[in-house]
C-alpha positions in Angstrom: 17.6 -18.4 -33.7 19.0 -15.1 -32.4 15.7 -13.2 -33.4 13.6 -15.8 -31.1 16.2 -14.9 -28.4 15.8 -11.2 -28.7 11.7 -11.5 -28.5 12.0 -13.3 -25.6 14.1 -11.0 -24.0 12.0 -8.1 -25.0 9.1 -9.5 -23.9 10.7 -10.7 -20.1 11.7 -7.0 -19.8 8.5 -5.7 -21.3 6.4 -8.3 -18.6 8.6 -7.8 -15.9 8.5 -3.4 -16.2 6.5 -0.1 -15.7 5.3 -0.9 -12.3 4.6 2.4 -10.4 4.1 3.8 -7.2 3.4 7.6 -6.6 2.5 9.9 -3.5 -0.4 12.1 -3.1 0.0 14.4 0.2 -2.8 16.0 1.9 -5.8 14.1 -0.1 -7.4 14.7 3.1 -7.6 16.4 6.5 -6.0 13.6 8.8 -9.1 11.6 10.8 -8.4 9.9 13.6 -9.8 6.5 14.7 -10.0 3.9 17.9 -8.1 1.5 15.7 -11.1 -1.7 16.3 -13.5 0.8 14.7 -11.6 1.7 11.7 -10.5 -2.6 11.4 -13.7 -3.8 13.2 -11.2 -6.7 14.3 -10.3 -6.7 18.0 -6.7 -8.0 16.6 -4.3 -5.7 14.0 -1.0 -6.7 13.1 1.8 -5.4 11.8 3.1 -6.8 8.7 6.5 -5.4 8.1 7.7 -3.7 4.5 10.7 -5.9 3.8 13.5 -4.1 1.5 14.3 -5.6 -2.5 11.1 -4.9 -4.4 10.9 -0.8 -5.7 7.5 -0.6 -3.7 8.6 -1.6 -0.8 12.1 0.4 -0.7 9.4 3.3 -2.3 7.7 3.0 1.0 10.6 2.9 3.1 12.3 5.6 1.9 9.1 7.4 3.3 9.6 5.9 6.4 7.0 3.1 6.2 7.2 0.5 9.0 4.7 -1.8 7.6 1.6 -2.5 6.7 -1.4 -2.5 9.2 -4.1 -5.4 8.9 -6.1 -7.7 11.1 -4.1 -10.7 8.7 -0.3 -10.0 9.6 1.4 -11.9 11.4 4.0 -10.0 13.7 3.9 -6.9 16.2 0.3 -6.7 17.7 -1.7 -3.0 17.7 -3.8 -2.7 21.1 -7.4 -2.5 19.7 -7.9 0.7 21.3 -4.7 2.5 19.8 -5.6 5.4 18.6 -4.8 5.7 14.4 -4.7 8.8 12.6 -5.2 8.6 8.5 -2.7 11.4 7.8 -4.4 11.7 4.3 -1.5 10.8 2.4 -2.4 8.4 -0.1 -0.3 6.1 -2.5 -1.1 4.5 -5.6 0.0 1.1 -7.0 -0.1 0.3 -10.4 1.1 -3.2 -11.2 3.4 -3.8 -14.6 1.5 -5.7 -17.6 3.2 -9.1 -15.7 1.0 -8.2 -12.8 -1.9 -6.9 -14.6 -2.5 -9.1 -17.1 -1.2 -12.4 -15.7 -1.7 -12.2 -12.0 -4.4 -10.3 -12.3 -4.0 -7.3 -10.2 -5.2 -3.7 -10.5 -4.2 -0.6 -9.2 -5.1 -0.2 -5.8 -4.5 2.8 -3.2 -2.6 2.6 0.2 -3.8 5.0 3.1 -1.2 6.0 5.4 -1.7 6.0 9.1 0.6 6.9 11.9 0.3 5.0 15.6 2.5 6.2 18.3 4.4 8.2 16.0 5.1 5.3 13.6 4.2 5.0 10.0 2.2 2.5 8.4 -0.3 1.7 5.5 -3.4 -0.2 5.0 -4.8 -1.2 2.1 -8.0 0.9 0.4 -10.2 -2.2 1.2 -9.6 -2.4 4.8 -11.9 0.5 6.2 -14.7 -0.2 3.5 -17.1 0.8 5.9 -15.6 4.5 5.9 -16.2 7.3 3.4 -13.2 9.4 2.8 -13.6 12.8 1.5 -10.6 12.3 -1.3 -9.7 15.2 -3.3 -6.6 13.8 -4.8 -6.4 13.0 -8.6 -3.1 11.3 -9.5 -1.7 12.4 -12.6 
């Protein structure tokens, strides 16, 4: 009975682990966009980064505010704020959990600053845009 127990264990801590999130600075000279052009939405929201999860205290202790989208549901950007991608890029990988049951894959988080404030949006926002990236996480 015990060895079931310790399987079980191993593999909750083994499902549960190894999710990462790293920082690449200067991946790109900052760009600057009129932020309905870069979202092509006359609405963006900010959705804040709540504390408790290691991505989100990741991000905060890099002074991330939120996360920029035309889906959030709090603090409205003016469509004509102007963004700047600061080239900064950070990379998710989920844990095996994620990966292999929820289905996720790594994905990359640009970050933009508006009004002096620091956000992110996700690499499939600004699909339209080509970003010269010269970052190669190790």
């Amino acid at each position: 009975m015990q060895y079931i127990e310790y399987i079980t264990i191993l593999a909750v801590i083994s499902i549960s682990g190894c999710s990462d999130i790293k920082i690449e600075k200067q991946c790109f000279e900052p760009i600057h966009y009129q932020a309905n052009k870069l979202f092509q939405s006359s609405e963006i929201r900010v959705e804040p980064i709540w504390g408790g999860h290691p991505r989100n205290d990741y991000l905060k202790d890099h002074n991330v505010e939120g996360h920029l989208s035309p889906y959030g549901g709090f603090e409205k950007i003016s469509a004509s704020s102007q963004l700047t991608l600061t080239g900064n890029i950070y990379k998710i990988t989920p844990n095996i959990g994620e990966r292999y049951i929820g289905r996720n894959s790594e994905y990359l988080l640009f970050e933009v600053t508006v009004d002096a404030k620091k956000y992110v949006i996700s690499d499939q926002i600004p699909e339209h845009i080509l970003l010269p990236l010269r970052c190669f996480f190790n």
